[in-house]
N, C-alpha and C positions, 0 to 999 in steps of 0.2 A: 750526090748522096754520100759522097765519101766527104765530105769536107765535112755536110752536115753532122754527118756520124761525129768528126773530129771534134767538132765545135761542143756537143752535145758533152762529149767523153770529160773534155775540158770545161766547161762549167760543174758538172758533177763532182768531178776533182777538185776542183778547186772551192765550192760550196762545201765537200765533203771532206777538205783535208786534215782537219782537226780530229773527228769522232777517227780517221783512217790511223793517221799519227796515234794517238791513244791506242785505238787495239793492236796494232803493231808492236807498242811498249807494252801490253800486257801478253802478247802474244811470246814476245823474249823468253819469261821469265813464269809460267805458269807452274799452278801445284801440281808435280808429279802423280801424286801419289793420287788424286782427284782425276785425272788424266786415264790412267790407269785402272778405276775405278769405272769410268764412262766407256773404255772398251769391255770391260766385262759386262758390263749393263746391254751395250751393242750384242755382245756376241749372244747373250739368254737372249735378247729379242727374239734372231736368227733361228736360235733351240728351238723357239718356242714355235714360229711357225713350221718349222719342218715336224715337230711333234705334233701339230693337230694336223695335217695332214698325213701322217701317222695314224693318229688315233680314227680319222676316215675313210683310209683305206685299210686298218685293221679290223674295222666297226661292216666295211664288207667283203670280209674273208681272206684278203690276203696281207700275210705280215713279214714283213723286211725290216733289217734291222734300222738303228737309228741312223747310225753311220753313213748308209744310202741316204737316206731323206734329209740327211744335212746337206751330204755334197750336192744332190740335188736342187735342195733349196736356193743355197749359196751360186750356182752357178746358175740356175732361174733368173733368181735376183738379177746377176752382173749382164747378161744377158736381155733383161727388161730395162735394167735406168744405162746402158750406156750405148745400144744400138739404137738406129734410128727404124720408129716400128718397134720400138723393141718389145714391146707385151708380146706381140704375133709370135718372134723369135721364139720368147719365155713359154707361150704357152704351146707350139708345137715342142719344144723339149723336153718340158716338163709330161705332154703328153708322151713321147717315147720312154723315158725311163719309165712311170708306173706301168705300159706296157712289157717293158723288160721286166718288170718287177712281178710279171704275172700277171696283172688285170685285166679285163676283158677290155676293149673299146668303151663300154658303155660305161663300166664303173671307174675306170680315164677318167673319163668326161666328168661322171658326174663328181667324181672329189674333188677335180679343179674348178669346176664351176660353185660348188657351195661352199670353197676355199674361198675365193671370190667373196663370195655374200657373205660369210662370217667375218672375214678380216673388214668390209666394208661397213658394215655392222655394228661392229664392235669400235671402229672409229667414230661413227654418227651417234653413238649411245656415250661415249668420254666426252667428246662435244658437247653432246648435249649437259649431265653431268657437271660440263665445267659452266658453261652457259649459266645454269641454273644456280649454283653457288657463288656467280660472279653477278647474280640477280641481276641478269641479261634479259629470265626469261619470267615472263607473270606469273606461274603458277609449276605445280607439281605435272599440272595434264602435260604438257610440254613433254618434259620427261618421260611419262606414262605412253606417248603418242611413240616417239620415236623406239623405245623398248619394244614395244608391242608391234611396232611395222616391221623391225627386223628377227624379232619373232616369230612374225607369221608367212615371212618371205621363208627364213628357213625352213620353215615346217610343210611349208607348198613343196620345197623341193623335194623333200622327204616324202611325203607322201605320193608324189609324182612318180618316185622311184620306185616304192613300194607299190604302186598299179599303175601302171604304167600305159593299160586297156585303156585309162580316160584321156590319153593320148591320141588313139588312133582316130579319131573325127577332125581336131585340129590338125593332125601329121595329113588327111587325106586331104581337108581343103588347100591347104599351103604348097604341096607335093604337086596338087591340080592346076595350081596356079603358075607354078614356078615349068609346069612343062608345057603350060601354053605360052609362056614368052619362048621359051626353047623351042619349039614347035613339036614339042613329042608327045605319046601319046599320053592320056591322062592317066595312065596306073605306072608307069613309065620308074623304074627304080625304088616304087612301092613295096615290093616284099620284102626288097635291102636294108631299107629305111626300118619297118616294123619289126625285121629281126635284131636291128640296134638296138631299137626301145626295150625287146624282151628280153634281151641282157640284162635291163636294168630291175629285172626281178631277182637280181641274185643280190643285190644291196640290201642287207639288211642288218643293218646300225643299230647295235641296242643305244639304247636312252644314256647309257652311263657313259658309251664313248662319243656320244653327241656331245653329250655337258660337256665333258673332259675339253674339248674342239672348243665350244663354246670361251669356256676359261682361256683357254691358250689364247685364240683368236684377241682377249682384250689384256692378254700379257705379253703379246707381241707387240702392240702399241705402246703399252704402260713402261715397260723396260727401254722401248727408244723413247720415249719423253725423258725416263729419267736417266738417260744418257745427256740430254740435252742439258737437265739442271745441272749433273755434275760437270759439265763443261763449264757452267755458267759459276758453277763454285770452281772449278780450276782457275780460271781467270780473275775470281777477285770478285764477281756477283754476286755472293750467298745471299745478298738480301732480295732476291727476286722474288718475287708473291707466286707461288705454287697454282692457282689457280690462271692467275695469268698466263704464268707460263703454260699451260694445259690449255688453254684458247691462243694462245700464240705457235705449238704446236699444231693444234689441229688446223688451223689457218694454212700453214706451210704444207704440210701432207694434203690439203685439200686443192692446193697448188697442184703438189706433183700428180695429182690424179690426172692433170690439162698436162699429153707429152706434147708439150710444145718444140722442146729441144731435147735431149736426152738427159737423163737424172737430174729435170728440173731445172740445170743449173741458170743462175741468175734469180728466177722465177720462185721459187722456193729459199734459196737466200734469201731474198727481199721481203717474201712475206714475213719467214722470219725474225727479220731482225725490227721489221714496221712493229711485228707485234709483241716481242720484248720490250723494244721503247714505250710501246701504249701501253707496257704492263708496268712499267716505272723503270726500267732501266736505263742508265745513260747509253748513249750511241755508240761511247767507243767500246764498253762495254759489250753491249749486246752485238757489234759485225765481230768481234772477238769470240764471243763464246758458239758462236755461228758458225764462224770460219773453222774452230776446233770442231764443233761438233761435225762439219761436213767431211773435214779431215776423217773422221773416224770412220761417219755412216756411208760415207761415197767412197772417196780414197779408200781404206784400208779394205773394210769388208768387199767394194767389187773390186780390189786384187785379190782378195783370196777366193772368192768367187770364178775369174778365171784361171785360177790357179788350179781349180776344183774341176772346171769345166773340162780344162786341158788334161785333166789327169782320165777325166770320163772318157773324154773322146779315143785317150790312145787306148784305152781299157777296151771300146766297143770298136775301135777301125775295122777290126778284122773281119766283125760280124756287124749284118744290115739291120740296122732299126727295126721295128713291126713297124708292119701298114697301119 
């Protein structure tokens, strides 16, 4: 297997030495100021999602400042793309702080779960979007289809939360079933269970900090795409087709969805840079503006992400997380 590997490594190299040579010389010598430009771009991303989870757990009842929901964010984040498992990490941590933050369990849950579905959402609706402008896709329905499915996904959640009673027939079959592999009785952790869900009567989201979530959720995307471009203008690319590049992003983030390895890596490269070149960029080009942009989006932000993490953890040592 190791030789294989060897063998494999050296053909790639050596098919790929030219576009490798190339981005290396543009790598030298790139524009600052475009550079620079692209971590600002990076860092609103970042804003942006710790603001709509902000604006969801302000939307039910409890409000902490922004500052929290940053370092929070940031240290989610570095936590998710660089352990192995890392969502599970991401999402018991992220559940501790809104805990610390005052939140019930119930309302925890529910803002990282339709964190979740808005950020997933809001990437299937740019996709698509781009799909359609890059007359991928036949028609307008297309479009129409996917708008309205992540529409009505969030809107079940919302209303889920808001009665939470049409809950309790699926909580009892599932509850029933799961304590007969257990061998327990069947009501067996039932009133625990039902007083989770009636927490989730205290959720209640007006309309305007849903939008607001909404918005953020496809300007947390839209800001790292357009990190991406200015990477690809740092390097000497500006003529990359803006559409392209927008299906060649969502290609690569659709990647990182599959943690195969931690923050993608390789896997998300590759989609990338396949889907630059299909958008018209040369090779050496596009592993150039790729390699900067991972610089930025992996490299830089998950260090300050454990930068953040560690700053939390020595904050909370002393005192135990909630249950």
């Amino acid at each position: 297997m190791a030789v294989l590997v060897v063998i494999v490594l050296g053909v790639e190299l050596v098919l790929g030495w030219s576009a490798l040579a190339g981005a290396l010389a543009q790598l030298r010598a790139p524009h600052w100021n475009w550079v620079a430009a692209a971590v600002a771009a990076e860092l609103a991303s970042m804003g942006t999602y710790a603001r709509m989870q902000r604006a969801l757990l302000r939307g039910a009842g409890t409000k902490v400042s922004i500052k929290r929901h940053v370092a929070t964010a940031y240290a989610a984040h570095s936590l998710s793309a660089t352990l192995p498992g890392g969502p599970v990490f991401s999402t018991t941590f992220n559940f501790q702080q809104l805990r610390r933050f005052g939140a019930s369990p119930a309302v925890a849950s529910w803002c990282i779960a339709l964190s979740g579905v808005l950020s997933a959402g809001a990437l299937v609706v740019i996709g698509a979007v781009g799909g359609l402008l890059a007359r991928n896709t036949g028609s307008w329905h297309t479009l129409v289809f996917y708008a309205v499915g992540a529409v009505v996904v969030a809107f079940g959640v919302r209303q889920l939360a808001e009665h939470p009673q049409l809950l309790d027939r699926p909580v009892r079959a599932v509850l029933g079933g799961v304590n007969r592999v257990r061998k327990r009785p069947p009501g067996h952790g039932h009133d625990r269970l039902l007083g989770f869900v009636e927490q989730l009567r205290e959720v209640r989201v007006h309309p305007a900090n849903f939008a607001l979530a909404v918005v953020l959720a496809l300007l947390n995307w839209l800001f790292d795409a357009l990190c991406l471009w200015l990477c690809c203008v740092a390097v000497g690319a500006d003529e990359i087709n803006p559409v392209g590049l927008v299906i060649a992003y969502c290609a690569g983030m659709a990647a990182a969805s599959v943690p195969i390895v931690p923050g993608g890596l390789g896997v998300v490269d590759g989609a990338l840079v396949l889907g630059l070149v299909a958008g018209g960029l040369e090779s050496s080009y596009a592993v150039a503006a790729v390699v900067l942009y991972r610089l930025i989006s992996f490299g830089f932000i998950i260090g300050l992400g454990w930068l953040f993490w560690l700053a939390i953890r020595r904050k909370y040592r002393s005192a135990p997380a909630p249950e």
